[in-house]
DRENDO-1510 file (C-alpha; in Angstrom, 1 decimal, always signed):
<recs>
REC; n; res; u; v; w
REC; 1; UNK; +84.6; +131.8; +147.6 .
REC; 2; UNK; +82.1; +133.0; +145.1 .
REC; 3; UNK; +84.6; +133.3; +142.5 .
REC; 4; UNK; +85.5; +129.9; +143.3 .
REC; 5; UNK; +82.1; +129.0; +143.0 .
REC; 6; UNK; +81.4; +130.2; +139.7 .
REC; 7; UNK; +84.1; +128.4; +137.8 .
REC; 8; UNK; +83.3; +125.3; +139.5 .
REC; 9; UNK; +80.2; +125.5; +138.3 .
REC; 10; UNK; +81.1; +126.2; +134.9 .
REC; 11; UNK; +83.6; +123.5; +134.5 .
REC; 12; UNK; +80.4; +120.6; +135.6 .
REC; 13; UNK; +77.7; +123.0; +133.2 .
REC; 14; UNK; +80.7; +121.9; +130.3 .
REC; 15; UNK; +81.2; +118.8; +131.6 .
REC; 16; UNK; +77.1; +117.8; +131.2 .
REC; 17; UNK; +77.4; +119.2; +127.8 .
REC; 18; UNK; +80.1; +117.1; +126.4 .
REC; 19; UNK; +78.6; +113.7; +127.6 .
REC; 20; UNK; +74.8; +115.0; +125.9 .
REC; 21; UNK; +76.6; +115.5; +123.1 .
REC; 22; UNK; +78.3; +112.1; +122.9 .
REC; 23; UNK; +75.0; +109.9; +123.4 .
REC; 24; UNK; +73.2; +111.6; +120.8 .
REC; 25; UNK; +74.5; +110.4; +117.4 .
REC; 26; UNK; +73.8; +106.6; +119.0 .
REC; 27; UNK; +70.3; +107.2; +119.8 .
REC; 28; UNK; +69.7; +109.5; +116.8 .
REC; 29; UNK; +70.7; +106.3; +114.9 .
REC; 30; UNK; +68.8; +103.3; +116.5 .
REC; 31; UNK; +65.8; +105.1; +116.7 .
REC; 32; UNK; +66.4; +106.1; +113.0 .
REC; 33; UNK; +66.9; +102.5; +112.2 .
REC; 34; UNK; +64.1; +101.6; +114.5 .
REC; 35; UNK; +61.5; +104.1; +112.5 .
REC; 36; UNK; +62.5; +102.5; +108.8 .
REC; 37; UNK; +61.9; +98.7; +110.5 .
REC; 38; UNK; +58.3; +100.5; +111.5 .
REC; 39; UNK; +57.4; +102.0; +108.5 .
REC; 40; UNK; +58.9; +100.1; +105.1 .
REC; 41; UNK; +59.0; +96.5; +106.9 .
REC; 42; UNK; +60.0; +93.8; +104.9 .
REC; 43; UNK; +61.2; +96.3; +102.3 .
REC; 44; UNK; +63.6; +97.6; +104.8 .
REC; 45; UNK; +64.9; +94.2; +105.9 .
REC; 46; UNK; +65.7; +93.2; +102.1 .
REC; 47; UNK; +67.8; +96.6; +101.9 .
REC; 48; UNK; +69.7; +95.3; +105.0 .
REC; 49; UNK; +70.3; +91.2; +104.3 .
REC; 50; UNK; +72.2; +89.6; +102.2 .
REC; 51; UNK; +70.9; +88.7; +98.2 .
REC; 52; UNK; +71.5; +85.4; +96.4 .
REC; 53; UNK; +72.1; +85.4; +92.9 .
REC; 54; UNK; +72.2; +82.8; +90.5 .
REC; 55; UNK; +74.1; +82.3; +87.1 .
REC; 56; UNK; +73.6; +79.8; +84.2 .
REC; 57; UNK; +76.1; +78.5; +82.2 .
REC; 58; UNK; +75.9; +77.0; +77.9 .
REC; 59; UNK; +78.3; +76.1; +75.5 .
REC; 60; UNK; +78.3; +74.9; +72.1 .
REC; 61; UNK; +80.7; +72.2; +70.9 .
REC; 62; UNK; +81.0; +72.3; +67.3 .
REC; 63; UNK; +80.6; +68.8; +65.2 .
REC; 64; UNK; +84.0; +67.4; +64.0 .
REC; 65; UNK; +84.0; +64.6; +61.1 .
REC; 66; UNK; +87.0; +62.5; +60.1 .
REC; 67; UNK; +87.7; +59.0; +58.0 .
REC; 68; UNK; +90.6; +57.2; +56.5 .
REC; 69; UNK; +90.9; +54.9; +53.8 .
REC; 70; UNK; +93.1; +51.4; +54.9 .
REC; 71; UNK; +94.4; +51.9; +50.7 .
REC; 72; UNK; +94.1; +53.8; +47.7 .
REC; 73; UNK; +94.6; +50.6; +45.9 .
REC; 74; UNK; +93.2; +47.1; +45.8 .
REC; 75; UNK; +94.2; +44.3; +43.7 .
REC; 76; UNK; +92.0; +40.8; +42.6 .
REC; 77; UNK; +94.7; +39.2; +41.6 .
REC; 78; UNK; +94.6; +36.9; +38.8 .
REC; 79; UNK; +91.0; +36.1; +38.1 .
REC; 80; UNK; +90.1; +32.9; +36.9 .
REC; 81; UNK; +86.7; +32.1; +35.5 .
REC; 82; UNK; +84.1; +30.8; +37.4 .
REC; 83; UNK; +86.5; +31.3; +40.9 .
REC; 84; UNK; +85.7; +35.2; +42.2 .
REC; 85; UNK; +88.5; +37.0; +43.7 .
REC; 86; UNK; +87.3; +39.3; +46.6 .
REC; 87; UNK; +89.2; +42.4; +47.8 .
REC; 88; UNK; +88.1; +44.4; +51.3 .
REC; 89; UNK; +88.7; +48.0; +51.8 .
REC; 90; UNK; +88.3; +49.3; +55.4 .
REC; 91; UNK; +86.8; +53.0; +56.9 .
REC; 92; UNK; +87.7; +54.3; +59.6 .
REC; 93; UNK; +85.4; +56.9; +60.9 .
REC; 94; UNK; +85.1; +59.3; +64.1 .
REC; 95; UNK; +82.5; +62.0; +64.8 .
REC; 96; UNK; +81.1; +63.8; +67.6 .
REC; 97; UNK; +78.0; +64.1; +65.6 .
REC; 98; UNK; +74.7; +62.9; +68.1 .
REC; 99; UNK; +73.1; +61.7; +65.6 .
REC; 100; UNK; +75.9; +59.9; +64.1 .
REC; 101; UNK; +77.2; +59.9; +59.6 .
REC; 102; UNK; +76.5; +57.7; +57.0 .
REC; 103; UNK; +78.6; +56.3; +54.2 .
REC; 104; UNK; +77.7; +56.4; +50.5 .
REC; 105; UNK; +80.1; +54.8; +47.7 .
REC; 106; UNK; +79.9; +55.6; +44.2 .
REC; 107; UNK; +81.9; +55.3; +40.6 .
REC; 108; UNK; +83.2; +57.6; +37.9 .
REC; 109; UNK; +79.3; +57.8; +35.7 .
REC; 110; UNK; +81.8; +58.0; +32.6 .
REC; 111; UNK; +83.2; +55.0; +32.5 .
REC; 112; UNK; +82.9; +51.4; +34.0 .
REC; 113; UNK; +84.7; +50.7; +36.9 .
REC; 114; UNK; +87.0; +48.2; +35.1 .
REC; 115; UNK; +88.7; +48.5; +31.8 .
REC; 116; UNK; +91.7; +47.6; +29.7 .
REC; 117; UNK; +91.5; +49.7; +26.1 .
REC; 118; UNK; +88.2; +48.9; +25.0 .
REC; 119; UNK; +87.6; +46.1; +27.0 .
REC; 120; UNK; +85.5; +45.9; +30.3 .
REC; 121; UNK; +84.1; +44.0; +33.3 .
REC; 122; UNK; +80.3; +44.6; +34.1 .
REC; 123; UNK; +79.3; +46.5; +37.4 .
REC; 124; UNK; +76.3; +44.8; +37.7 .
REC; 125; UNK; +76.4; +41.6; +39.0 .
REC; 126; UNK; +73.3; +39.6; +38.8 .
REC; 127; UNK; +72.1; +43.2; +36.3 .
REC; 128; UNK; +71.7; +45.1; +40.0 .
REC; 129; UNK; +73.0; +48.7; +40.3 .
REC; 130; UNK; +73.0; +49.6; +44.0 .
REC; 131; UNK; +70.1; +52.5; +44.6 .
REC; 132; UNK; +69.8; +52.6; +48.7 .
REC; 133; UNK; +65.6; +52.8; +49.9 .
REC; 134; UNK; +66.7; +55.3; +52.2 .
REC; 135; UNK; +69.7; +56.8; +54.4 .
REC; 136; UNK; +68.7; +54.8; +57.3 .
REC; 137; UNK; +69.3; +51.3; +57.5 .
REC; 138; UNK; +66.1; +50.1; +57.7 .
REC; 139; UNK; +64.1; +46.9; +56.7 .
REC; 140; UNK; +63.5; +48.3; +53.5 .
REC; 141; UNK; +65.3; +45.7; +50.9 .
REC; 142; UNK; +67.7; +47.0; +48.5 .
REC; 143; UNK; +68.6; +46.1; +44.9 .
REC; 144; UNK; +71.1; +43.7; +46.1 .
REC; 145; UNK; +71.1; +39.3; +45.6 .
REC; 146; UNK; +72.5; +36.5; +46.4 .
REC; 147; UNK; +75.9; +35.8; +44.3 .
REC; 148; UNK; +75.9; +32.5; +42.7 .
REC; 149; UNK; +79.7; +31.2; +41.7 .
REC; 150; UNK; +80.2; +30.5; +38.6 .
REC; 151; UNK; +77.1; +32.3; +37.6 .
REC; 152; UNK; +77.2; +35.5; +38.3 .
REC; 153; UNK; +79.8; +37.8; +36.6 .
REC; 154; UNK; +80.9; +40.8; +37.0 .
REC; 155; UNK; +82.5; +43.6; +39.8 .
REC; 156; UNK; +79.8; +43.5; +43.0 .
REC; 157; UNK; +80.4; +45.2; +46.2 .
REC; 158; UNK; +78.2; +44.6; +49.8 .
REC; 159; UNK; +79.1; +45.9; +53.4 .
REC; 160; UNK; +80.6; +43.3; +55.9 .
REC; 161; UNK; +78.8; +42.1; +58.6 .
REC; 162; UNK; +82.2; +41.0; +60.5 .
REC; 163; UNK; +81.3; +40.9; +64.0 .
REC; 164; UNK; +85.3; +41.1; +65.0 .
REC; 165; UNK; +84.8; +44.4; +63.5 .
REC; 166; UNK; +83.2; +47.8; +65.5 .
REC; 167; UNK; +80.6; +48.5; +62.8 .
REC; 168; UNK; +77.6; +50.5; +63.0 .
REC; 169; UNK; +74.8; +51.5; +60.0 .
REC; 170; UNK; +74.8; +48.2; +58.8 .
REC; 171; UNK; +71.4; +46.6; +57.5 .
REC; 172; UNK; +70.5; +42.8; +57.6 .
REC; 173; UNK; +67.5; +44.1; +54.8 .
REC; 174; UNK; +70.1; +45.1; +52.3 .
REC; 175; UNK; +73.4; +43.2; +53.1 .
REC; 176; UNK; +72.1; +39.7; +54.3 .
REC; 177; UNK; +72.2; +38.2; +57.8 .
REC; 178; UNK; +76.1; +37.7; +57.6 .
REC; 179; UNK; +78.9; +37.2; +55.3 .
REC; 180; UNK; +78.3; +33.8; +54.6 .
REC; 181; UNK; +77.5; +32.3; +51.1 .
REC; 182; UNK; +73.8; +32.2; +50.6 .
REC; 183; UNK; +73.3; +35.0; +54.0 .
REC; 184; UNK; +74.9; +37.5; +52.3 .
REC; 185; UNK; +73.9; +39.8; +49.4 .
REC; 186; UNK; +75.7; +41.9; +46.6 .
REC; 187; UNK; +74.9; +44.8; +44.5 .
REC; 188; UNK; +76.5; +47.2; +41.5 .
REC; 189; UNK; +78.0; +50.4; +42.7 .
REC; 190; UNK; +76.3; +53.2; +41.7 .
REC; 191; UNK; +77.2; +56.1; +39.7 .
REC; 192; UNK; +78.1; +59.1; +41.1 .
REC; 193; UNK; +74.9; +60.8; +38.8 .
REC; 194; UNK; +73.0; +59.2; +42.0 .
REC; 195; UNK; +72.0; +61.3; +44.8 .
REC; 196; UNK; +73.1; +61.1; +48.2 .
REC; 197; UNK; +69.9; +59.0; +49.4 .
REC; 198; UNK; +70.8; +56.4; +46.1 .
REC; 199; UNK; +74.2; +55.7; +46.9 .
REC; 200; UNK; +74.1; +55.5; +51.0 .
REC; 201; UNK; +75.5; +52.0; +51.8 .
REC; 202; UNK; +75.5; +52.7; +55.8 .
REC; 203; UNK; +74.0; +54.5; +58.2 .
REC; 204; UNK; +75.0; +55.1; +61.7 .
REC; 205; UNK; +72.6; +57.0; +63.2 .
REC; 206; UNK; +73.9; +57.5; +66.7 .
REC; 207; UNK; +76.8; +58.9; +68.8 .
REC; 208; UNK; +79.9; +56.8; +69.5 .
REC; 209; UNK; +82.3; +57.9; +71.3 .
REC; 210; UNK; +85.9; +56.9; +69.6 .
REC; 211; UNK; +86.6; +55.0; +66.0 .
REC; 212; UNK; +84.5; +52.8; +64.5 .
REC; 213; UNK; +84.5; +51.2; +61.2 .
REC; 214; UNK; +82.6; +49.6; +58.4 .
REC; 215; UNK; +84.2; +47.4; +56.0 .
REC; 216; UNK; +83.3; +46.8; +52.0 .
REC; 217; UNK; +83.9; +43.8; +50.4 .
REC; 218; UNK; +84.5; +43.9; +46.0 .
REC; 219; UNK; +83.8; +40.7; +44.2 .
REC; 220; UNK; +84.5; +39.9; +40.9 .
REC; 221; UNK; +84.4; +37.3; +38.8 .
REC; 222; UNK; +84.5; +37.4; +34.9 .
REC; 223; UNK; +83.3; +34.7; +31.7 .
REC; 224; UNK; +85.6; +32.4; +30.0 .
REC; 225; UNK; +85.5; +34.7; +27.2 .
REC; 226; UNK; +86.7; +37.8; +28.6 .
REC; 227; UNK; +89.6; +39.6; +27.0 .
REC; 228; UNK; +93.2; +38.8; +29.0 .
REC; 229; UNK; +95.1; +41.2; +30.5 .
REC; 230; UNK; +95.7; +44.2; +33.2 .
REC; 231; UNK; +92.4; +45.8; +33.9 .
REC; 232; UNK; +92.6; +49.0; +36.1 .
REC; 233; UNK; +89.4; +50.7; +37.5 .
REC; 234; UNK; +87.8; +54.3; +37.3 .
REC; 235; UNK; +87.6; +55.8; +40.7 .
REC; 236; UNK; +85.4; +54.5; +43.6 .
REC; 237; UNK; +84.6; +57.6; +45.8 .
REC; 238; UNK; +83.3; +57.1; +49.5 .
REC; 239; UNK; +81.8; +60.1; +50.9 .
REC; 240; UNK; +81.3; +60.6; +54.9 .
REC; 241; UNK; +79.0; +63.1; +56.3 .
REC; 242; UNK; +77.2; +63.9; +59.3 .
REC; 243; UNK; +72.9; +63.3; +59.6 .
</recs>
């Protein structure tokens, strides 16, 4: 019986142990966990939460320019004295550009811009040569008049005011009100010695999404003693570029 008694009591001694062992990691922990809450605080909860973190985004989008010409050539016709022949050249134009492009037109500076041998037309109607105020379309008045048929001679040039058209830059101040006899005004094109400021015609100053376009109208007439025959012009350069 005491033999007995001994290794019954060793097997519930083990027994105790085991479980003792068991429990402690658990309460080791919590009261770990229990002693940082204690003594960091809030430090300790910010270890334990979850963090928000928060991310910007940018891009650039790079400017894009483009324009067409409706024709490399236009023709007058036959010009009869005293009756001006008009000929229209249409720009297309598309930028992304905020602040929009403007337009300037100019001539060869070596030559007039119509000529047959020795022969040639004026390109100053009404003795004007185009020199725009300023880029910006502005009330500022440019060197531009009214053109009087069968009094004023020579090649002159102006920007349309055609409402059936989507144009933008263009100034009452230096074109008239509309295209309209008397309402609208004509200049000489300017030479391509001018600067950039000199020879702007339009200025669209603005974003706009999509084409729009600005038309220029040529007039000429010519006096009853001007030589016959084919005249052919130097070149007329428009120039696009972004403000």
């Amino acid at each position: 019986m005491e033999i007995n008694l001994k290794k019954f009591c060793l097997k519930v001694e083990k027994v105790r142990r085991e479980n003792e062992k068991n429990d402690f990691w658990p309460i080791f922990i919590t009261s770990f966990i229990l002693i940082l809450a204690v003594s960091f605080g809030p430090q300790f909860i910010a270890l334990v939460k979850a963090d928000n973190q928060a991310v910007s985004l940018s891009a650039t989008v790079g400017t894009s320019l483009s324009f067409t010409v409706d024709a490399s050539s236009k023709a007058f016709g036959t010009v009869t004295s005293g009756t001006p022949n008009q000929a229209t050249s249409t720009l297309t134009l598309n930028t992304n550009n905020n602040a929009g492009a403007f337009t300037t037109l100019t001539r060869a500076s070596t030559t007039y811009a119509l000529f047959l041998d020795s022969n040639t037309i004026p390109d100053t109607p009404n003795g004007n040569n185009w020199t725009g105020p300023g880029k910006t379309a502005t009330s500022t008045a440019g060197p531009s008049a009214v053109w009087t048929d069968a009094t004023t001679e020579g090649l002159g040039f102006r920007l349309a005011a055609d409402s059936t058209l989507t144009g933008c830059g263009y100034s009452t101040a230096w074109w008239g009100t509309d295209d309209a006899g008397a309402n609208a005004k004509w200049s000489g094109i300017s030479t391509s010695t001018a600067s950039t400021v000199q020879s702007t015609i339009a200025n669209c100053d603005y974003y706009i999404s999509g084409n729009y376009t600005q038309a220029v109208v040529y007039k000429l007439d010519v006096s009853n003693t001007q030589a016959a025959g084919d005249y052919n012009s130097s070149p007329l350069t428009f120039t696009v570029a972004v403000n």
